[in-house]
Structures are given as C-alpha cells and as structure tokens.
C-alpha positions as CSV (number, residue, x, y, z in Angstrom):
1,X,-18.3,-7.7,-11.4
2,X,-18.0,-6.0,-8.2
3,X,-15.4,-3.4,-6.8
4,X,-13.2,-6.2,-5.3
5,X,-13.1,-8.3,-8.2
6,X,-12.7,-5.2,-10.6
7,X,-9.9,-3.9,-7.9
8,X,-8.4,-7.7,-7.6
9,X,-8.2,-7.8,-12.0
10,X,-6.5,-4.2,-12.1
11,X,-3.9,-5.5,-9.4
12,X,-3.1,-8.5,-10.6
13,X,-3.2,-6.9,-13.9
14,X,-0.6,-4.3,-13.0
15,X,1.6,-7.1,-11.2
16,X,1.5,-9.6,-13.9
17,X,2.6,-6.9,-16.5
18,X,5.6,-6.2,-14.7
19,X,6.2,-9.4,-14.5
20,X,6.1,-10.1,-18.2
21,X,8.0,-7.3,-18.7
22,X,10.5,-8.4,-16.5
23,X,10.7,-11.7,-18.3
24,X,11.5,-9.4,-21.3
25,X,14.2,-7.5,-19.9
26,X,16.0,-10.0,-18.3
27,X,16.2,-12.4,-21.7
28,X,18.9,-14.3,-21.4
29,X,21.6,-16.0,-23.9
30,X,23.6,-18.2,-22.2
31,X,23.4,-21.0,-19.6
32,X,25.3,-19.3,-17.3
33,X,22.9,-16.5,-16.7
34,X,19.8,-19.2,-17.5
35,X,20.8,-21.4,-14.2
36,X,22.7,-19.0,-12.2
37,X,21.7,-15.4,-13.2
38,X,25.5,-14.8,-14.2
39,X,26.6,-15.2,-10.3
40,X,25.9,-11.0,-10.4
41,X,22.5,-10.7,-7.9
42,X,23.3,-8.2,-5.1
43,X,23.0,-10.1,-1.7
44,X,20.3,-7.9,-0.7
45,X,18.1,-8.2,-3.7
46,X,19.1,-12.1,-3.4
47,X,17.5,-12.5,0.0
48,X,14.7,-11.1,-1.2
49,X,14.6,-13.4,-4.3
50,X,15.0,-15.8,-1.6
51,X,12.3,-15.2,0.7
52,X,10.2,-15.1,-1.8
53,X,11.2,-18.6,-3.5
54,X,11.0,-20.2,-0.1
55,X,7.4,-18.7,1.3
56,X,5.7,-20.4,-1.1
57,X,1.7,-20.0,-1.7
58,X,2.2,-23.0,1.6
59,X,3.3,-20.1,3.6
60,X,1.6,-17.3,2.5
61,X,-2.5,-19.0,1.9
62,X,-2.2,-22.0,4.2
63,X,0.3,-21.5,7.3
64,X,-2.2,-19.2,8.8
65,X,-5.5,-21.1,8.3
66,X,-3.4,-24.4,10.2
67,X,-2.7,-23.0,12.7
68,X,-5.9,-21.4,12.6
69,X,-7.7,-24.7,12.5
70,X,-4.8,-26.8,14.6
71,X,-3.9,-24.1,17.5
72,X,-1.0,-25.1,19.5
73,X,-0.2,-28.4,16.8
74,X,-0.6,-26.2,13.8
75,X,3.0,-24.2,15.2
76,X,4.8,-27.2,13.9
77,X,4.8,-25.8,10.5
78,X,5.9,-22.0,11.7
79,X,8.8,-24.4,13.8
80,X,10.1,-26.0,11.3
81,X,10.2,-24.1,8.5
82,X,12.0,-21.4,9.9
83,X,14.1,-23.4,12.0
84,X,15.0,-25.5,8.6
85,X,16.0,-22.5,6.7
86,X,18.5,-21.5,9.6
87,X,19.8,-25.0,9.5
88,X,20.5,-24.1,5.7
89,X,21.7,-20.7,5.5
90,X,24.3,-22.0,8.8
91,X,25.0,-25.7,8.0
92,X,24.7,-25.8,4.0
93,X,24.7,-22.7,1.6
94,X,27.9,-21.4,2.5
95,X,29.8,-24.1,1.4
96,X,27.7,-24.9,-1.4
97,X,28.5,-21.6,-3.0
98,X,32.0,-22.3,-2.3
99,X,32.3,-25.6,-4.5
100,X,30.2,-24.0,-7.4
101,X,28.1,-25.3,-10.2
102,X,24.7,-24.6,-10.8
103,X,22.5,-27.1,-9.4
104,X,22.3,-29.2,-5.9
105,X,22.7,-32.8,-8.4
106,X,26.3,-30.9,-10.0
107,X,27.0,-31.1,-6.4
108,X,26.3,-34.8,-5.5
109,X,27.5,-35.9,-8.9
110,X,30.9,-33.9,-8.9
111,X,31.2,-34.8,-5.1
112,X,30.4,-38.3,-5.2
113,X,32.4,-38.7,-8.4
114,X,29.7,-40.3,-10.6
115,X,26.9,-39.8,-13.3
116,X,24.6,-42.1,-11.7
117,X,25.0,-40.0,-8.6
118,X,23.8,-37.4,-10.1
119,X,21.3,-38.9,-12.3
120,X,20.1,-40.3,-8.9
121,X,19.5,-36.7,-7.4
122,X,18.5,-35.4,-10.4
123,X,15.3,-37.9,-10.1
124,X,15.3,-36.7,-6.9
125,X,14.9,-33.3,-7.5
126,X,12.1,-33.9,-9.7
127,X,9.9,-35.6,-7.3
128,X,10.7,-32.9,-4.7
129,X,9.6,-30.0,-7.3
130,X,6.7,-31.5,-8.7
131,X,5.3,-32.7,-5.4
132,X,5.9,-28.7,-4.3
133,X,4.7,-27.5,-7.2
134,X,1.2,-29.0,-7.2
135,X,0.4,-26.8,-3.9
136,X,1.6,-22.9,-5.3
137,X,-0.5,-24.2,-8.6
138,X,-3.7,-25.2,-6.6
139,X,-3.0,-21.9,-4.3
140,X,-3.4,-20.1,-8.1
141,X,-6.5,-21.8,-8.7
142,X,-8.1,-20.6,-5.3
143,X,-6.8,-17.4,-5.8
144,X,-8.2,-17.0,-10.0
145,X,-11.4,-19.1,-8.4
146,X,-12.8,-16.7,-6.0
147,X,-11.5,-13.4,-7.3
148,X,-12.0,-13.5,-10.6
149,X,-15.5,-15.8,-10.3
150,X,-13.6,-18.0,-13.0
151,X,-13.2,-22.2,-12.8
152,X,-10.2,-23.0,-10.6
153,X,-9.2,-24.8,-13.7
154,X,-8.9,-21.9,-16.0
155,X,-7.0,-20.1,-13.2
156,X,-4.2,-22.4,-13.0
157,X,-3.7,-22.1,-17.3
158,X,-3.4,-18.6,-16.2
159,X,-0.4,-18.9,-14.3
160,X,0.7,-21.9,-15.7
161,X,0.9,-19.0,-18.9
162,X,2.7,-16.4,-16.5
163,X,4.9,-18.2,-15.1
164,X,6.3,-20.2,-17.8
165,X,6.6,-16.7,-20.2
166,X,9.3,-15.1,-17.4
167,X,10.8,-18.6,-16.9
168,X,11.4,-19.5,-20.5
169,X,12.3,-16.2,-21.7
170,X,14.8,-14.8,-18.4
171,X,15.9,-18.6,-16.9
172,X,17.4,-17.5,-13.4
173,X,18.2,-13.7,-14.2
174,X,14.2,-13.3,-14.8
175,X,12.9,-15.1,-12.0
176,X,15.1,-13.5,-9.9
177,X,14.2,-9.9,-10.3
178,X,10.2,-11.2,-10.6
179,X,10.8,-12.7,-7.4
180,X,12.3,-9.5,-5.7
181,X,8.9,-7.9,-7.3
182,X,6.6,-10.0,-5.7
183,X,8.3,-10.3,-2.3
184,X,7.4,-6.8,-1.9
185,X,4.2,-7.7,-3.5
186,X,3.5,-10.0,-0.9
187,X,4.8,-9.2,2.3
188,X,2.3,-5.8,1.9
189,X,-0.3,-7.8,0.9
190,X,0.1,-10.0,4.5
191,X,0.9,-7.1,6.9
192,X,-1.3,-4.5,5.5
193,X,-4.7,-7.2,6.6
194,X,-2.9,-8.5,9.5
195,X,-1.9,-4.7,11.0
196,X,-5.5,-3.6,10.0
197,X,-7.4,-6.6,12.3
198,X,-4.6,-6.3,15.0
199,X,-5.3,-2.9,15.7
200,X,-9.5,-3.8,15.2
201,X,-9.0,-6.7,17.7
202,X,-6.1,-5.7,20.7
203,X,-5.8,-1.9,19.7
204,X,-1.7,-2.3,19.0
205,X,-0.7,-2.0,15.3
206,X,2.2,-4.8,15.2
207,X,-0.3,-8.5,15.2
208,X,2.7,-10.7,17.2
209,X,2.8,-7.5,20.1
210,X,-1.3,-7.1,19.8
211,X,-1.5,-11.3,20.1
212,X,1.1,-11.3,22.8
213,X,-0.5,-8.4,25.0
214,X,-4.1,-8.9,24.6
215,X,-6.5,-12.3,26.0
216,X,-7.4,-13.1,22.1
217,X,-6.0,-16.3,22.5
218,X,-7.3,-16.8,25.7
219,X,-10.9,-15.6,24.9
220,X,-10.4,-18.2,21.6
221,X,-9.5,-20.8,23.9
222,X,-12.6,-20.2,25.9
223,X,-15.0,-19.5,23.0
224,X,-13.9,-22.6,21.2
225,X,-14.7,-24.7,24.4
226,X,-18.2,-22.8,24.8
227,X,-18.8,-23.9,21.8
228,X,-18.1,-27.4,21.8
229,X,-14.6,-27.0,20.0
230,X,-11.5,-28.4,21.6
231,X,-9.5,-25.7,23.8
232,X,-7.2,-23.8,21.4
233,X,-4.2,-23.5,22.8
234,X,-4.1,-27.2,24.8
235,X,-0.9,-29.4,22.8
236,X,-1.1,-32.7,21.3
237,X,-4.9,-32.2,20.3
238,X,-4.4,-32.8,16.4
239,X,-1.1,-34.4,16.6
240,X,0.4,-36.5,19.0
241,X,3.9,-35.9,21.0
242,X,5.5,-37.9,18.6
243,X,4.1,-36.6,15.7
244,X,4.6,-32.9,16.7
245,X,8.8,-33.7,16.6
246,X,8.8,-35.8,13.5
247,X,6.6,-33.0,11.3
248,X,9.0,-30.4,12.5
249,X,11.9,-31.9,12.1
250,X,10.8,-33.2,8.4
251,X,9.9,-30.0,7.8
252,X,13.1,-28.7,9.2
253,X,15.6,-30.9,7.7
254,X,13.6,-30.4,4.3
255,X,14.2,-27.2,4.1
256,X,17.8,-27.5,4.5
257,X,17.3,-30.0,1.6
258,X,15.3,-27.9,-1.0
259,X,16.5,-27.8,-4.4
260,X,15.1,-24.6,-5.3
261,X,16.3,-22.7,-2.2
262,X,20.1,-24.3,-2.4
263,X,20.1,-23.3,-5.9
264,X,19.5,-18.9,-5.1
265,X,23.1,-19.1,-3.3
266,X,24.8,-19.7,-6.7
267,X,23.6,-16.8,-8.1
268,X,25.7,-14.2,-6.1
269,X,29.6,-13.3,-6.7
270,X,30.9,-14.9,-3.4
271,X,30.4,-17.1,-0.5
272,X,30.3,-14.0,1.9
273,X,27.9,-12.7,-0.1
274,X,25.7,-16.0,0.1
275,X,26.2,-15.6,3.8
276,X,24.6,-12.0,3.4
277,X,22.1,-13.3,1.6
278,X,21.4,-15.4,4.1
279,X,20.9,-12.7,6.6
280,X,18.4,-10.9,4.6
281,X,16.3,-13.4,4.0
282,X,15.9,-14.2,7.4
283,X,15.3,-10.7,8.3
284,X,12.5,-11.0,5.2
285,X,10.6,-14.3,6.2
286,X,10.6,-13.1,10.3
287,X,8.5,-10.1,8.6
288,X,5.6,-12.4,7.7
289,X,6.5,-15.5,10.1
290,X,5.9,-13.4,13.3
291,X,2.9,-12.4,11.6
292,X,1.2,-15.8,11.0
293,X,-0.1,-17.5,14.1
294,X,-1.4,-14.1,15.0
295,X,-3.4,-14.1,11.3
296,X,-4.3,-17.2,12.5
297,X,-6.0,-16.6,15.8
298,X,-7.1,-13.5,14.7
299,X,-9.1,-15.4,11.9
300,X,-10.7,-18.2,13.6
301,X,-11.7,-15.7,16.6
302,X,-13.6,-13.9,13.5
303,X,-15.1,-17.1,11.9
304,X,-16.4,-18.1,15.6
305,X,-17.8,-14.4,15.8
306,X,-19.9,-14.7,12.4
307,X,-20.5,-17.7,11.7
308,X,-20.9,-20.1,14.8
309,X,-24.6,-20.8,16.6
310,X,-25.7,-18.1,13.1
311,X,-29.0,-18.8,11.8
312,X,-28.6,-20.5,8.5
313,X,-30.1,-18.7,5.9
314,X,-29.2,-15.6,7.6
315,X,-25.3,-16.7,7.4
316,X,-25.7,-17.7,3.6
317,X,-26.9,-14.1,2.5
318,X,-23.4,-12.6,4.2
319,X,-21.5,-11.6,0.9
320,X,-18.2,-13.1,1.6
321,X,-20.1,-16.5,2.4
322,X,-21.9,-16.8,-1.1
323,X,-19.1,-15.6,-2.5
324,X,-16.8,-18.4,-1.3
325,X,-19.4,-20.6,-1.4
326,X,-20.0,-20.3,-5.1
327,X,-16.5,-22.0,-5.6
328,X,-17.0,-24.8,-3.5
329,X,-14.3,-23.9,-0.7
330,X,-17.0,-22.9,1.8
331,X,-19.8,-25.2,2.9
332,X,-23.1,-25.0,5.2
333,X,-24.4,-27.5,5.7
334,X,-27.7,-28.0,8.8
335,X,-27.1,-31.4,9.4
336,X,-29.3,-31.9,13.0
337,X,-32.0,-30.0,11.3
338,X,-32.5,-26.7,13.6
339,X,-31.9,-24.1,11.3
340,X,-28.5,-22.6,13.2
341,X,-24.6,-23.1,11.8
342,X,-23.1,-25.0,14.8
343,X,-19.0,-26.1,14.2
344,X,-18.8,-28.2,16.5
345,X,-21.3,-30.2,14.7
346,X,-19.2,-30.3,11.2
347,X,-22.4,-27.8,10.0
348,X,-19.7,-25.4,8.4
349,X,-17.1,-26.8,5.9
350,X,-14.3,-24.8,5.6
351,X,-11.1,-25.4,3.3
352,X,-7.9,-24.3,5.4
353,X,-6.4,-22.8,2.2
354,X,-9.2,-19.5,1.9
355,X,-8.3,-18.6,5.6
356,X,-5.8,-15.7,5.1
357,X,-7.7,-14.9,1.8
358,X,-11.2,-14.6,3.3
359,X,-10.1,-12.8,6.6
360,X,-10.1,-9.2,5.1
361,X,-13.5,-10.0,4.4
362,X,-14.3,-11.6,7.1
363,X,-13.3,-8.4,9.6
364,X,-15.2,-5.8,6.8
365,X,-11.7,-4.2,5.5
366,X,-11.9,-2.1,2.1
367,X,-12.2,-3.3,-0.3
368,X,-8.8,-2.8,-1.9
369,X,-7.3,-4.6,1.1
370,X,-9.0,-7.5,0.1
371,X,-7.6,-7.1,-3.5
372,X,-4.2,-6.7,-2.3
373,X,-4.5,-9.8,-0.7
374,X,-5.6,-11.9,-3.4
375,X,-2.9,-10.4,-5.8
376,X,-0.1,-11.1,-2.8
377,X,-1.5,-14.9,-2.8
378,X,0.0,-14.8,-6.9
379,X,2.8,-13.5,-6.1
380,X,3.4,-15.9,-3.6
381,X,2.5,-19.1,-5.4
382,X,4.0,-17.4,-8.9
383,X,8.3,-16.6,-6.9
384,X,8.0,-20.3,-5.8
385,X,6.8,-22.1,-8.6
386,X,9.0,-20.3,-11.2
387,X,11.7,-21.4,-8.9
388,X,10.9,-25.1,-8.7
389,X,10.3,-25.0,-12.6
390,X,13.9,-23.9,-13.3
391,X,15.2,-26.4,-10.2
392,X,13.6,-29.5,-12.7
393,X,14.2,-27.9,-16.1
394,X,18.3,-27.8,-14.8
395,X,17.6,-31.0,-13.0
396,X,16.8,-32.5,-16.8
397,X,18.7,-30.6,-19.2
398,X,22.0,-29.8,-17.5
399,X,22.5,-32.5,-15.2
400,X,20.8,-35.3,-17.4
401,X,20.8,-34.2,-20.6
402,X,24.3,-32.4,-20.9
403,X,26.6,-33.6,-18.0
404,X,25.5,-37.2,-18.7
405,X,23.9,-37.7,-22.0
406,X,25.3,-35.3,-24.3
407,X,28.5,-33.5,-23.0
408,X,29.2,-32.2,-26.4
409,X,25.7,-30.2,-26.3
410,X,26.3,-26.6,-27.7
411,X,25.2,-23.5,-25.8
412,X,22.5,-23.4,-27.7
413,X,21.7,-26.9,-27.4
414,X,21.6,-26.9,-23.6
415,X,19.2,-23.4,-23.8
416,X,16.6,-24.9,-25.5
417,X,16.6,-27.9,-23.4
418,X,16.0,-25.8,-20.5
419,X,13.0,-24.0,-22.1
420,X,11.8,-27.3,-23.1
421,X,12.2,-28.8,-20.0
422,X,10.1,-25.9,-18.8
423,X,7.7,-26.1,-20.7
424,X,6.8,-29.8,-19.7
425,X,7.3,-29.3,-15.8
426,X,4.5,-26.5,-16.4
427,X,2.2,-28.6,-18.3
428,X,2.7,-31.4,-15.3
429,X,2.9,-28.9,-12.4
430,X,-0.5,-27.6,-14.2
431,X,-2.4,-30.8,-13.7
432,X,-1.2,-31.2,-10.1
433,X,-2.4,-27.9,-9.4
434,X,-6.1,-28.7,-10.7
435,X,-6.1,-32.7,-9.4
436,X,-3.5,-32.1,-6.1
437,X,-3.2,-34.9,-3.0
438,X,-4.5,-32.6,-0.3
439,X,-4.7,-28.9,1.1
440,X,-1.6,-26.3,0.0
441,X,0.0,-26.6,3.3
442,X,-0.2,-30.6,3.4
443,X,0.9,-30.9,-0.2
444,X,4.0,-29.1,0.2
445,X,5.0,-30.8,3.9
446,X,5.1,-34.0,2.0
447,X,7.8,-32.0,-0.3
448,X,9.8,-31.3,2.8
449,X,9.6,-34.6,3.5
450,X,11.0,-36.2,0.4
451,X,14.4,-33.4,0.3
452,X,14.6,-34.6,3.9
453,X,14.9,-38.4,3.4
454,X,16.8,-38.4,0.2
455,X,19.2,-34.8,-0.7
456,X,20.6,-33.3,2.8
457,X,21.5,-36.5,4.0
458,X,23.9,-36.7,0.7
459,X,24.7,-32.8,0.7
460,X,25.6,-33.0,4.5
461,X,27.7,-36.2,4.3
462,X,29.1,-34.7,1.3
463,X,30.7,-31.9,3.2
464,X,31.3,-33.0,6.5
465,X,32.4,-36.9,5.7
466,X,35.4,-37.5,3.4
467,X,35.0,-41.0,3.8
468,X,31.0,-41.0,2.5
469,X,31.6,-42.5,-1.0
470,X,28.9,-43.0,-4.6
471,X,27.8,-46.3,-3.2
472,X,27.4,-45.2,-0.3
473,X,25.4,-41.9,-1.1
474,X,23.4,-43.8,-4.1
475,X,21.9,-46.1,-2.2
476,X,21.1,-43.7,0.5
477,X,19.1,-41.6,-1.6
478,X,17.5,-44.1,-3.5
479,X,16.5,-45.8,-0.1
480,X,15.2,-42.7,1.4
481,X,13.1,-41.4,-1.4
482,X,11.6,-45.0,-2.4
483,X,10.2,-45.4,1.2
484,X,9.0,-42.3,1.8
485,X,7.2,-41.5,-1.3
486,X,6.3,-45.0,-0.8
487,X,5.0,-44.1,3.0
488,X,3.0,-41.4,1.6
489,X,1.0,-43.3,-1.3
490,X,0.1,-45.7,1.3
491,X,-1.3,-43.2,3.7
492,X,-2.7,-40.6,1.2
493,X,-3.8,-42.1,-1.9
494,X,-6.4,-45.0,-1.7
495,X,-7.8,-44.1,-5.5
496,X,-4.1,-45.0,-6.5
497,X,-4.7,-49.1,-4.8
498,X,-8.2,-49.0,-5.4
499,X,-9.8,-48.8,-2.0
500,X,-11.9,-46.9,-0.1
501,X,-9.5,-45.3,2.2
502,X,-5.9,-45.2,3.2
503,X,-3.9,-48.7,3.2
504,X,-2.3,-47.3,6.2
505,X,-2.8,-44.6,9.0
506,X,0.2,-44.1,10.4
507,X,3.9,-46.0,10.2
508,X,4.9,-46.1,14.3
509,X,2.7,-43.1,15.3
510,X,3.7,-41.1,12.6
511,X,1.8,-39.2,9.8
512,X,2.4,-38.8,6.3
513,X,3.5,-35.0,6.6
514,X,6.8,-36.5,9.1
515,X,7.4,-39.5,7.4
516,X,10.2,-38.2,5.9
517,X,12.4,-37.5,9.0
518,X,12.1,-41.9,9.4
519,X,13.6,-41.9,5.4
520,X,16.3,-39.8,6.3
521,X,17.4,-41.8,9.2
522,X,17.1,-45.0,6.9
523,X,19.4,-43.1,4.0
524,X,21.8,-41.9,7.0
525,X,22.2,-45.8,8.0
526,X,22.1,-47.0,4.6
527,X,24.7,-44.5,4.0
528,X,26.6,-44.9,6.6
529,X,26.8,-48.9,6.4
530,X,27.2,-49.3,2.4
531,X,29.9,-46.6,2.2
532,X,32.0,-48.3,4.9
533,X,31.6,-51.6,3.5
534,X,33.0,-50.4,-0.1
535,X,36.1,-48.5,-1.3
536,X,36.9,-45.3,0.4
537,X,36.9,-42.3,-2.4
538,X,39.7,-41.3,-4.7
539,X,42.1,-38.7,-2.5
540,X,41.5,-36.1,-4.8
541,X,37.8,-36.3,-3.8
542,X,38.7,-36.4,0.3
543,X,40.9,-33.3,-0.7
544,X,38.2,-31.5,-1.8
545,X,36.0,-32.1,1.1
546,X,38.8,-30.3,3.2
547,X,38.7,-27.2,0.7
548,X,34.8,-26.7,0.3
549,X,35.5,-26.7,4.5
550,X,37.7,-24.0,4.3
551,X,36.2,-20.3,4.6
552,X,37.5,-18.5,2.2
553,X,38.2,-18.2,-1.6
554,X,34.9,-17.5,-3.8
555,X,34.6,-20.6,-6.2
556,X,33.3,-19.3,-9.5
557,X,30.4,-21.6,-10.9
558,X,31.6,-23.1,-13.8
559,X,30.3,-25.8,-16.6
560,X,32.5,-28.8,-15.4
C-alpha cells in the first residue's frame, strides 16, 4: 500500500469507528425516538443533519465532474437543487412539522383520510429511496474501489455493513448525530482541496471569488476550443432550452418532494425550530454549493493541462492515471493510431463520478488531502443513504405494516419491523449500488424526478387545497409515478425490453433526468379533475387544512 491508501484506511478507519460508536450510543427503544429521534434534535445540529442527508454522494462526487464535463448545461443541477430545497424549507416543512407524525405517507394518509392513500405514498416512497439509494451506494464502491485497491463490489458490502449497524441499532436518534459527524466530515474534505487549487490556479483562497475574479473560465473556454472541444461556457450545448428548464425544475420540485429530507423536520421540538433548521442548512449546503462549479472548472482546466495532446505511454506512467485506471473508471485509449491522448477524439474515457476524487491528485496536493477526500466521499454517500434506509424501513413498517395492516402491533412489534425493513432495503440498495442505471449524478436526478411527479403534488394540494380529496390525490400519484418511472425505463434501460438501445430518446424534447416535471403536471391535472368530479372531503378534514395553515402552536408527533 502506499501513503495515500494507508492515510485513506486510517481516516476512514477513525470516521467509521465513531460512527459505530455513535450507533451504540444513540440505541434506541422506542418508535418514537427510532422515526423521529424523540422530536429533541437542536435546530442547529438538525440543519446540519440536514445538509448532510440532502448532499448526497450526487452532490459531493458527481455535481462537480457535470458541470465539469457539461459547462454552462451542467448548472442545472447546482440550480435546482438548491433552488428545490428553498422551495421546501419556505413552501412545505413548516407546516409539515406543524401537523405531526413521523413520516411524509402519515401525512397523505391522515390528510387524505385513507389507508390506500397512504399505502399509495408509501409505494411511493419506496421507489423514490431505492432509486436514490443506488447512486450514494455506487459513490461507496468508487470510493472503497480506488482507495483501498479493493473490487467495487466488496466496497459497497462495506458500507452496506456501516450503514445498516448505526441504522438498525440508533433508527433516527443515530443517524442523526452520524450525520452531524460526517457533515463536518465532508464539508472539510470539499473546501480543504477546492481552497488548496484556488489559491494554486487564481491566487485568492475562497474558489467562487478566485473563479469569479480570475480568466480560468475564460482560458477553459478557449483551451477547450483549441482543442477541438466545444466552448465551455456557450448554453444549450449538452442540453437543449427546453431541457435545461424541465431538469431544473424536476430537480427543483423534487427536492421539495423528498421523503428523506421532509422527514429531518419532525425530529425537532417545534415548528419555529424546523424553520431554524431550515436556516442552517441553507447556510451549510451554500458552503459547498458555491464551491462546486468552481471544483468543476478548476478540474477540467487540470485534466486539459495533463492529459490532452500527452503522449500515450508517457500519460499512463502518471500515478494517479494507473491508479484510476486499474479500476476501470479511467480509460486511454489511441484510437487514430499516433501515439498522443487527444479528447476531442474520445482517446481518454473518463467517468464523471472520480472528478472531485481525482482532482487533489490531479493538481499534486499531499497526500493526506487526497485521503480526506476520499473519506469525505463516505461520509457523504454513508448521511444520505442511512437516511433513505429509515425513509423505506418507516415507509414499510409504520405506515404499511402498523397503520394499515396491524394497528394492534406492540412497541416491540413495530421496532423490529423497522430493523427488518432495514435490513432488506440494504441488501436491495446493495445490489443497485454494484449494478446501478447510470453515473451518481444521473441516478439520483431520476429520484428527483419520481418525488416530483408523484409526492409534492399531494403534499402541496394537501396544504393549500381543502377541496383536494383521496380520489383525487390517489390517482394523482399513481398517475405521476407510473408514467414517469415508466418514461425512464423506456429511455434508459434497453437490457430491461431486450434491445440494443433505448426504445425512446426523448418524450417532446425532453430527457429522462426532467421527465418528472411532465408527471407532475399530469398528477396536478389528474388531481385536479378527479377530485372535483367526486365528493368534496369530510369538514373535519377542510378544518384541518385551515389549522396546519395557521402559524403557530407546535403539533407534537404522535402514533395516530
């Protein structure tokens, strides 16, 4: 092994001990502190949990390396998921926390007065989660992969382990606290790189000023057309008009829809506390999504700088290169025959998702940067997929199995079908991560896409229309999650219909990643049309409507 990999195992070592540890302390008894974490999580230490449940492995490995690869298209991702988690923390969480429960389908199936509403979003919620967790699992894999020279399969049993050990053992309560860990685990492990090559590249320590205030872009917009590359900072390149508005917005609205996320704003005491949280969760995702795009110029002006018009064999004798390459994420390939690496002849083969992983190497930091990285990809991955694990293990055992299958189910009872639950989700979200549908970044955009067109339709009717009724909120859903899941099988899975490619490109100019912003407008007409065309709700349903509107009082979460 060599110092970074011995650095990278003591890291991780250290991280994953605490934690385990955590996992221990945190053991919990009840369901109450299992789903919720007891509704006791400081606001603070909740935005952090937060932050670190919503920039997923998506944010942390693969924002940077789209927009690295897409310039001026890639910014739909840094658009819209920031944008969409205003849009929640404004439009959604405060009056979520105010109606209680523990879980976005108690919501829709309390609101909606009816199981198979909530059995409904409860299916729901499992697509969403095991579609987003494929990507933080794959992101382990790369991570285990590269830096510990071991098969991306055995890394992903790794965490897979991890993760489920905290999960099982300290439900919300642990995940929480682990999550508050790893934020700070993370967000050093992005700025400590991005500070390092800012000040290397434009002289000025802060990446968004040194990107702002220096011609990198510029010169990276020039180099790339030198080189027979498209200009790097001309729109609509990689995406078309159309496309760049429905992938934000997807990705936007999708956010605002996110099991996972909703579910952190019952674990504080108080509405204005989930409105604190709020705030500093926002004030802990600008921290790293200011940083990004300049991460990501700053990266593909190095890759340009080494590896472009480089002789071949002198480029595959560069350490990071062979190192990469060993795993398969890194290819050269001299395909005109003349011995020198050329990108704009597809001659080097690059997987977005090693971008922000590879970059310390890439621009010669030490050696312990580069290790600090790699553990700051786990704790990334790790927050968000022990967060969508608990959103499916409640999704099954307390909205399936105990509000509609077995409301007589003991404490106990309802416990251990969450650490079931658990335990399945891993061994699924496991196999995703080893066999996913695309790059981290793409994977989790289809996520987005899927909350978008079926939950914050229902969760935003559900507060802001007393007249939306079940019929009408069932058959949204179902209608906006059958044709966009649908939308994306047909233009991302050909092995599933047995064909060589893609049934489909496109559906009217737009791509699988913001397909979902067409299913939520079809479950906002479905909606709209069925529940106006059937029996208004009972009154005592359109009275509380008015009260979740109204600003004040706490709501305690509470079992019925």
């Amino acid at each position: 092994m060599d110092l970074v990999e011995i650095l990278t195992l003591i890291l991780v070592a250290i991280t994953f001990a605490i934690y385990v540890g955590i996992g221990i302390w945190a053991r919990v008894r009840d369901t109450k502190n299992f789903y919720v974490a007891g509704n006791d999580i400081p606001a603070a230490a909740n935005g952090a949990a937060i932050a670190a449940d919503w920039m997923s492995g998506a944010s942390f490995i693969s924002m940077a390396g789209l927009i690295a690869f897409l310039g001026y298209d890639g910014t739909v991702y840094l658009m819209g998921w920031t944008g969409g988690y205003v849009l929640l923390a404004l439009l959604l969480a405060p009056y979520l926390r105010k109606f209680g429960r523990y879980t976005v389908p108690d919501f829709i199936g309390d609101r909606y007065y009816s199981n198979g509403a909530r059995a409904v979003a409860a299916i729901a919620t499992i697509f969403i989660s095991l579609t987003y967790v494929a990507g933080q699992m794959k992101g382990v894999g790369i991570v285990f992969s590269r830096f510990l020279q071991v098969d991306l399969i055995f890394g992903v049993l790794i965490g897979m382990v991890i993760v489920a050990f905290f999960a099982v053992l300290g439900g919300m309560k642990g995940i929480t606290w682990s999550q508050v860990v790893q934020y700070t685990v993370l967000i050093i492990a992005y700025l400590i790189p991005a500070i390092a090559i800012s000040l290397k590249l434009t002289g000025n320590p802060i990446p968004f000023l040194g990107l702002t205030f220096s011609d990198v872009a510029r010169n990276l917009s020039e180099a790339q057309i030198a080189v027979g590359l498209t200009e790097y900072l001309r729109p609509f390149q990689n995406m078309s008009g159309l496309n760049v508005f429905a992938v934000t917005a997807a990705l936007m609205v999708g956010t605002a829809g996110l099991p996972h996320v909703i579910i952190r704003f019952y674990t504080v005491r108080s509405v204005r506390a989930a409105r604190w949280s709020a705030v500093w969760a926002l004030i802990f995702i600008a921290l790293l999504y200011t940083t990004a795009p300049a991460l990501g110029v700053f990266a593909k002006h190095n890759l340009l700088q080494t590896l472009d018009n480089k002789p071949i064999e002198e480029a595959q004798e560069i350490g990071w290169v062979d190192k990469w390459a060993n795993v398969e994420l890194l290819k050269l390939e001299d395909k005109n025959g003349d011995g020198v690496l050329q990108f704009s002849e597809n001659e080097i083969g690059i997987d977005r998702d090693i971008i922000v992983l590879a970059t310390p190497e890439v621009a010669d930091l030490s050696p312990f940067v580069i290790a600090l990285v790699a553990a700051g990809g786990l704790a990334a991955a790790l927050s968000t997929a022990a967060g969508l694990l608990l959103a499916m293990s409640s999704a099954v055992s307390h909205d399936i199995y105990y509000r509609i299958l077995r409301p007589d189910a003991s404490e106990k009872q309802r416990l251990a079908a969450g650490r079931i639950t658990i335990f399945f989700a891993i061994v699924v979200a496991g196999y995703l991560g080893i066999n996913p549908p695309g790059f981290v970044g793409e994977v989790v955009a289809f996520a987005f896409g899927l909350a978008a067109a079926s939950l914050f339709p229902a969760i935003l009717l559900g507060i802001f229309d007393k007249r939306m009724n079940r019929e009408g909120a069932i058959w949204g859903i179902l209608t906006g999650l059958i044709f966009t899941a649908t939308m994306i099988l047909l233009m991302r899975s050909p092995q599933i219909f047995g064909t060589e490619s893609a049934a489909i490109d496109s559906f009217l100019g737009i791509n699988a990643q913001g397909i979902g912003i067409v299913g939520m407008i079809l479950n906002f007409i479905v909606s709209f049309i069925v529940s106006r065309s059937t029996k208004e709700p009972p009154q005592e349903i359109q009275q509380l409507v008015e009260d979740i509107r109204i600003p004040k009082g706490v709501g305690e979460a509470s079992d019925h």
